[in-house]
ChimeraX commands (.cxc) that place a marker at each C-alpha (Angstrom):
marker #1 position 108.63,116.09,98.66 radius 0.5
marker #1 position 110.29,116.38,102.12 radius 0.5
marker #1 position 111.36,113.77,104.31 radius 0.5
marker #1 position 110.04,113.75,108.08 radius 0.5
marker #1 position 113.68,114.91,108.75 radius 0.5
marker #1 position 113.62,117.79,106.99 radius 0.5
marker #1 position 110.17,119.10,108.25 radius 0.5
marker #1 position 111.61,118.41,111.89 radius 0.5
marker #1 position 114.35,120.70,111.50 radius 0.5
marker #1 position 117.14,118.45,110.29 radius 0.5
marker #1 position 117.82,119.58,106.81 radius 0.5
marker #1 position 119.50,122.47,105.30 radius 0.5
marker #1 position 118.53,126.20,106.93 radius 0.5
marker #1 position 117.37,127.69,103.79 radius 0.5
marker #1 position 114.45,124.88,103.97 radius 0.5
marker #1 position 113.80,125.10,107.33 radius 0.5
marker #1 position 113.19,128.77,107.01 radius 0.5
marker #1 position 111.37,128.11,104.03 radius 0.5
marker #1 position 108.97,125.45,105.52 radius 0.5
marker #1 position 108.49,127.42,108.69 radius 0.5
marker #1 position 107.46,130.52,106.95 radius 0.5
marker #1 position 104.72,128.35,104.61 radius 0.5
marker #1 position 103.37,127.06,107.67 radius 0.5
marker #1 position 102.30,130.31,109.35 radius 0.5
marker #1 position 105.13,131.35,111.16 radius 0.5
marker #1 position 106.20,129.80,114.36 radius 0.5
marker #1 position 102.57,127.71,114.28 radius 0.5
marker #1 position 103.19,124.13,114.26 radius 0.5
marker #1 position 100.38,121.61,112.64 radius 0.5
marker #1 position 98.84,120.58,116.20 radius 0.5
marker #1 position 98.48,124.32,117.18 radius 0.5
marker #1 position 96.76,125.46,113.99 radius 0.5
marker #1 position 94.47,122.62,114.44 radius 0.5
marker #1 position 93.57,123.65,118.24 radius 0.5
marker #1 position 93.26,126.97,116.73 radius 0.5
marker #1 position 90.92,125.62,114.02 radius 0.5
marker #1 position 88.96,124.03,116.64 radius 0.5
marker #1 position 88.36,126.96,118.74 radius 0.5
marker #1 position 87.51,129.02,115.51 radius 0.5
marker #1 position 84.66,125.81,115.07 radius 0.5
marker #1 position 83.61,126.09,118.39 radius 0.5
marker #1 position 83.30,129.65,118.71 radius 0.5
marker #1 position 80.93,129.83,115.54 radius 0.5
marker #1 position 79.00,126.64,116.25 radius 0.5
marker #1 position 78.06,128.05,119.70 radius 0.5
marker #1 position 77.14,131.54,118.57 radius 0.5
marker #1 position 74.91,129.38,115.89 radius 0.5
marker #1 position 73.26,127.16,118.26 radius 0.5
marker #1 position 72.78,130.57,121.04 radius 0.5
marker #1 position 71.48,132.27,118.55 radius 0.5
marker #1 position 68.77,129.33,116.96 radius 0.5
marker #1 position 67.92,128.26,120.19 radius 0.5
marker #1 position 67.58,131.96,122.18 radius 0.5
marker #1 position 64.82,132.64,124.23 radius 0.5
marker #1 position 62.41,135.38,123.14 radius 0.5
marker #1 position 59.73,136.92,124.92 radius 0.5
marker #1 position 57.22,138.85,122.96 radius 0.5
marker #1 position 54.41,141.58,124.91 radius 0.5
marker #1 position 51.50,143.43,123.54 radius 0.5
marker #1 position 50.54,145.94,125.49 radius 0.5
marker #1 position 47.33,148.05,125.81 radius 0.5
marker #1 position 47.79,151.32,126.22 radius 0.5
marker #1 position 44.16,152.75,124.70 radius 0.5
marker #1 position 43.32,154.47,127.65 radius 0.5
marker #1 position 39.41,155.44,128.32 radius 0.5
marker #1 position 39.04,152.04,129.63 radius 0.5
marker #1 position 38.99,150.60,126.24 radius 0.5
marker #1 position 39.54,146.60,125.56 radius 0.5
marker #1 position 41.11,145.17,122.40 radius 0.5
marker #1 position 41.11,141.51,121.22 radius 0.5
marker #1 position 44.24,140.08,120.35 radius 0.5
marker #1 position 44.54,136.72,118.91 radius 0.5
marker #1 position 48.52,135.93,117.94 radius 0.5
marker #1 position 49.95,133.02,116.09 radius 0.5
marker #1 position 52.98,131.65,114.87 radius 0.5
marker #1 position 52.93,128.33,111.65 radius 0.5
marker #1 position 53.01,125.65,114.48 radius 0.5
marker #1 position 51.20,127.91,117.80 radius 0.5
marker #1 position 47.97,129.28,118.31 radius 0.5
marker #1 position 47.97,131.20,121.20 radius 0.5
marker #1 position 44.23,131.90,121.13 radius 0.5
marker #1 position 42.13,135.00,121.06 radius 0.5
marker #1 position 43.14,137.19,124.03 radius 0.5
marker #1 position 40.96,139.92,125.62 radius 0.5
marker #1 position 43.53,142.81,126.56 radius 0.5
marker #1 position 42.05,145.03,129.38 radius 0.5
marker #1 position 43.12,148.41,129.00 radius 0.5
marker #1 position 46.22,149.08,130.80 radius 0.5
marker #1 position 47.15,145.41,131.04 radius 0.5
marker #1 position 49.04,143.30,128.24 radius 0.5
marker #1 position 49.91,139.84,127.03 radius 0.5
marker #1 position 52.82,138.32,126.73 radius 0.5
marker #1 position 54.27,134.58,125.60 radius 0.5
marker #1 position 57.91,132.94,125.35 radius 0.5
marker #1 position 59.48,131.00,122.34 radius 0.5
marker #1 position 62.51,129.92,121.09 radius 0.5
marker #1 position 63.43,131.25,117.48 radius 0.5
marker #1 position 64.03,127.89,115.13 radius 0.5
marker #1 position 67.08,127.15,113.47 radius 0.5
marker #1 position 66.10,128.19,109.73 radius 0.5
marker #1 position 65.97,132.32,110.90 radius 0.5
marker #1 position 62.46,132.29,109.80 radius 0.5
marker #1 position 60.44,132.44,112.86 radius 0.5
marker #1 position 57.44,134.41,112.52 radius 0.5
marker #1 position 54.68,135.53,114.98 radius 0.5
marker #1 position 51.90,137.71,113.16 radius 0.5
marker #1 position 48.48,138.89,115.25 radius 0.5
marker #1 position 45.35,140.01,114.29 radius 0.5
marker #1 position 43.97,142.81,116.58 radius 0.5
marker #1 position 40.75,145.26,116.72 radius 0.5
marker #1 position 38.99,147.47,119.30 radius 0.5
marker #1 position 36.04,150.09,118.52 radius 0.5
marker #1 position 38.02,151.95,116.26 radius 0.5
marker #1 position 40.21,149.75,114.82 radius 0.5
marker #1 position 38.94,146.33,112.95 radius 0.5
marker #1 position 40.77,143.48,111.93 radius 0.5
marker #1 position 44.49,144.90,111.76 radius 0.5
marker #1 position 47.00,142.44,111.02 radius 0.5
marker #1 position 50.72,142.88,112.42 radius 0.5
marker #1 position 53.70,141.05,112.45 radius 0.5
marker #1 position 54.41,140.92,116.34 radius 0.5
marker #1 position 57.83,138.74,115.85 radius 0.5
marker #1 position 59.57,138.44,112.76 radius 0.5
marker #1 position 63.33,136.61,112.80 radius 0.5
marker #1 position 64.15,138.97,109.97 radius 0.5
marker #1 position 63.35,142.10,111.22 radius 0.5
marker #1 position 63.78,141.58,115.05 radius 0.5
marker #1 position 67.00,139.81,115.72 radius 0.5
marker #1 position 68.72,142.83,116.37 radius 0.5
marker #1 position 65.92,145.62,117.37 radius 0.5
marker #1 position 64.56,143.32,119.90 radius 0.5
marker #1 position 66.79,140.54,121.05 radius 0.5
marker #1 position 65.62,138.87,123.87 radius 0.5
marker #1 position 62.50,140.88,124.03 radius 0.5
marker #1 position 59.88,141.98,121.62 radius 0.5
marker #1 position 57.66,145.01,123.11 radius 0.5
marker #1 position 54.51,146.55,121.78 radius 0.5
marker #1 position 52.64,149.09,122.95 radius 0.5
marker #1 position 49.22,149.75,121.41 radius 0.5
marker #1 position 48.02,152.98,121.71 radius 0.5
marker #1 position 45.05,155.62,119.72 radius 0.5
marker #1 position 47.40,156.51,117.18 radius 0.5
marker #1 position 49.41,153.59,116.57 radius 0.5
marker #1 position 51.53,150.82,117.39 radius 0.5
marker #1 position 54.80,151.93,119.23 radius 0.5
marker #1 position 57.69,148.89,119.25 radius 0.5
marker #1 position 60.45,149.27,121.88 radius 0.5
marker #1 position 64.16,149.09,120.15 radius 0.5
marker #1 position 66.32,147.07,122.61 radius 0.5
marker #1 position 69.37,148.98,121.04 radius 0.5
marker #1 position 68.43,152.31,121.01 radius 0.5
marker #1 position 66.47,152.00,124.50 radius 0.5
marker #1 position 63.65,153.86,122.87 radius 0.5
marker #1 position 59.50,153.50,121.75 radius 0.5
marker #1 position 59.63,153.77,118.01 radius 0.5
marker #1 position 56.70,154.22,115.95 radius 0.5
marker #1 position 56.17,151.72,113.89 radius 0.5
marker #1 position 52.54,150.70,112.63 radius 0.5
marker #1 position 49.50,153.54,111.82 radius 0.5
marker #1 position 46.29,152.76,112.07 radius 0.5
marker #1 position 44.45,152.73,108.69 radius 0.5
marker #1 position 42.30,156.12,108.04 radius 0.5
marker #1 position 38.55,156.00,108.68 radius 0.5
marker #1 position 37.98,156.38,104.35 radius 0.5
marker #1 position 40.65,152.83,104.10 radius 0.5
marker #1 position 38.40,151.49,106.60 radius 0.5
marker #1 position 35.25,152.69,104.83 radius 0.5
marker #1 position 36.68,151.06,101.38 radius 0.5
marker #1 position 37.59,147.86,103.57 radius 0.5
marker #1 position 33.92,146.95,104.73 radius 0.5
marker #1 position 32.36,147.36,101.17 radius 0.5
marker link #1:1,2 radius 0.2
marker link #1:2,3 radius 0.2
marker link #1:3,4 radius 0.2
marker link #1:4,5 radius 0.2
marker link #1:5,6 radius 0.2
marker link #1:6,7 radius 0.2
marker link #1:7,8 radius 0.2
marker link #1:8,9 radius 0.2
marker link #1:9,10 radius 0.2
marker link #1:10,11 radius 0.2
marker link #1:11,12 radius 0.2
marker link #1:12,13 radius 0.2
marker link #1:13,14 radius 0.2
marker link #1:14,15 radius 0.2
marker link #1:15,16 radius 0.2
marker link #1:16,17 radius 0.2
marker link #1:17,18 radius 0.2
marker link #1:18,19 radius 0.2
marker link #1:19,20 radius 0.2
marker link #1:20,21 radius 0.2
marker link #1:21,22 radius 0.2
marker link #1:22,23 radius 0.2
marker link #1:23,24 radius 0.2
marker link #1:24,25 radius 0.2
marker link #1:25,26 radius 0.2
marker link #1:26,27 radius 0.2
marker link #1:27,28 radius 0.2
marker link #1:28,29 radius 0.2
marker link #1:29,30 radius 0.2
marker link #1:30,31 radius 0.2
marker link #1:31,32 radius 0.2
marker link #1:32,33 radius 0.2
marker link #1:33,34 radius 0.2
marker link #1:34,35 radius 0.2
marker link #1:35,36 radius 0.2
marker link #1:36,37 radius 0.2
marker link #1:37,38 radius 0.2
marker link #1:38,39 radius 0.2
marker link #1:39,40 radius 0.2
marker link #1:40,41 radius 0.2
marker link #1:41,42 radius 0.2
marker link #1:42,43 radius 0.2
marker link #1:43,44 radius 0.2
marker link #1:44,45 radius 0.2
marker link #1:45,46 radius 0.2
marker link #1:46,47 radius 0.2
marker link #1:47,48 radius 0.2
marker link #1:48,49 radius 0.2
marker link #1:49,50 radius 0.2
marker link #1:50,51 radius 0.2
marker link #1:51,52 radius 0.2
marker link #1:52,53 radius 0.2
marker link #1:53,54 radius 0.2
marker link #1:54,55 radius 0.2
marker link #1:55,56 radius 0.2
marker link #1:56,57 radius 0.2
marker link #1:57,58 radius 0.2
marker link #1:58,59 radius 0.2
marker link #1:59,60 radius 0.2
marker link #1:60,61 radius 0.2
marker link #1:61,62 radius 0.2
marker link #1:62,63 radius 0.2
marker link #1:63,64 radius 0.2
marker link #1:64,65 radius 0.2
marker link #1:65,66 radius 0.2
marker link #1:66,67 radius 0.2
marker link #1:67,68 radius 0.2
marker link #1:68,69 radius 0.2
marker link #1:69,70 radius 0.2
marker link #1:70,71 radius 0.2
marker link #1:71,72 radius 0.2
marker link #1:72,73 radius 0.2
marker link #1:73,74 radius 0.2
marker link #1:74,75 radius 0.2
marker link #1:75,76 radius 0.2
marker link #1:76,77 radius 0.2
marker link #1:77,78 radius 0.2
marker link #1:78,79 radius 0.2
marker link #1:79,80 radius 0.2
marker link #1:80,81 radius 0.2
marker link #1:81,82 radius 0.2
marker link #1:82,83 radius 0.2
marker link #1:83,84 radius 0.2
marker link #1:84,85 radius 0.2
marker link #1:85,86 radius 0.2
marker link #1:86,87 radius 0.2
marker link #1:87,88 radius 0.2
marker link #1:88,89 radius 0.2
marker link #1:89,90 radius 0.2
marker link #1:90,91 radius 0.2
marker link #1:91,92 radius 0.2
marker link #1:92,93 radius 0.2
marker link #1:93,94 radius 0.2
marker link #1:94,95 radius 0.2
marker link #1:95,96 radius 0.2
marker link #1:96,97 radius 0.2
marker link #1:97,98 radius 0.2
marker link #1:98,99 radius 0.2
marker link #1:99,100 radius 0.2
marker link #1:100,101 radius 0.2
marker link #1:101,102 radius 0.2
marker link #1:102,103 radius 0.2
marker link #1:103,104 radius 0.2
marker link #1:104,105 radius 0.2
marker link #1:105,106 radius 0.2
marker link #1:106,107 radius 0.2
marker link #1:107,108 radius 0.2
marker link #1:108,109 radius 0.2
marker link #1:109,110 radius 0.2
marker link #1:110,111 radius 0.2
marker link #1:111,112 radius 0.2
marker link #1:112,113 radius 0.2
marker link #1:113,114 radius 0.2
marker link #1:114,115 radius 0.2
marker link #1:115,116 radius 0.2
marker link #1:116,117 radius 0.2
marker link #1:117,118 radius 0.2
marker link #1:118,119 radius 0.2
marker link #1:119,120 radius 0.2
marker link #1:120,121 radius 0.2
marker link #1:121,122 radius 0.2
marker link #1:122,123 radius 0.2
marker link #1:123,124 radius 0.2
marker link #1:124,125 radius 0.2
marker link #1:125,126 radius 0.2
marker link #1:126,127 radius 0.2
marker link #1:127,128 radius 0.2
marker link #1:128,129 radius 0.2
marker link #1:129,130 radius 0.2
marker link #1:130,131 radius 0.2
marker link #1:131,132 radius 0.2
marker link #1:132,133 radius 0.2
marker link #1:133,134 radius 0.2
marker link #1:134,135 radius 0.2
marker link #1:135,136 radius 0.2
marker link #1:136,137 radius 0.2
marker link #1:137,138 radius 0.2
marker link #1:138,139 radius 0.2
marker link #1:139,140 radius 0.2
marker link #1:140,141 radius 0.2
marker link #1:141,142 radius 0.2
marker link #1:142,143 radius 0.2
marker link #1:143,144 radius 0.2
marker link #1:144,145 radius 0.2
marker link #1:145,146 radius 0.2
marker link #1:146,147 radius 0.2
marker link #1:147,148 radius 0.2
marker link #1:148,149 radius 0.2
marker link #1:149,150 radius 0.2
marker link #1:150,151 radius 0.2
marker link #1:151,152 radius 0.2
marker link #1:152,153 radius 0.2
marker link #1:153,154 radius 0.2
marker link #1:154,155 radius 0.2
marker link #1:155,156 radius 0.2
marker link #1:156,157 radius 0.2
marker link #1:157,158 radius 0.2
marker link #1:158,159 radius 0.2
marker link #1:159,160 radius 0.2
marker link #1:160,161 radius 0.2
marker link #1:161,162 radius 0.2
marker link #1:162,163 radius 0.2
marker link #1:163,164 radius 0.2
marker link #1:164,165 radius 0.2
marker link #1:165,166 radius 0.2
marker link #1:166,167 radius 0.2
marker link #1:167,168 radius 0.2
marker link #1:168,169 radius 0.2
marker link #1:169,170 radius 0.2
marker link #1:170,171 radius 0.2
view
């Protein structure tokens, strides 16, 4: 073991070279600790950004032919209620993502054509990246379009079961 003398500089160069070279260079304790620190805060912030964002999720209806859907979207702890969705309008709602990562809005939707389709409008998972901030859907005849924030383009995502799946779904 080393005396406080030694690790201060006073003893023999061959240590001092020694001990400043197994301590990280020119680094003293205090400064590795700051640097620590930083390290701590910089994750814990990113963390606590990221589990507390701000997300704002839209549906919108994009039929055309003056055609309404219903839209009734819910997360484990919010209802938001059935919706009627005019054509050419949408709805939209704000939330804040929990701290698990497992934050999950799913809807169940239907218009003339369509019945009792289920999507996953928000999904942790699946969204963090693609959406952000911002979660867009855009509903049209042949499917469900979802906006990626990365790319800055509509992808197409969901496809609206065929009229025989629908047949085999109401018997």
């Amino acid at each position: 073991m080393f005396s406080i003398h030694e690790k201060n500089g006073y003893g023999p160069a061959w240590l001092r070279k020694k001990l400043k070279h197994s301590q990280g260079g020119d680094m003293d304790a205090s400064t590795k600790l700051r640097s620590r620190g930083i390290i701590f805060l910089l994750l814990t912030g990113s963390f606590f950004a990221l589990a507390f964002s701000e997300v704002h999720v839209s549906v919108k209806n994009r039929l055309g032919s003056g055609k309404n859907m219903t839209l009734h979207c819910q997360s484990e702890d919010d209802d938001l209620g059935e919706q009627n969705v005019a054509d050419g309008s949408e709805f939209g709602w704000d939330f804040n993502v929990n701290v698990w990562g497992t934050t999950l809005f799913y809807c169940d939707m239907g218009w003339e054509s369509v019945q009792d389709y289920q999507f996953d409008a928000y999904s942790f998972a699946r969204d963090l990246v693609r959406c952000d901030a911002q979660c867009l859907w855009l509903v049209s005849e042949e499917g469900m379009y979802g906006f990626n924030g990365q790319t800055g383009f509509w992808e197409y995502i969901y496809q609206w079961p065929s009229g025989l799946e629908l047949a085999k779904k109401k018997l």
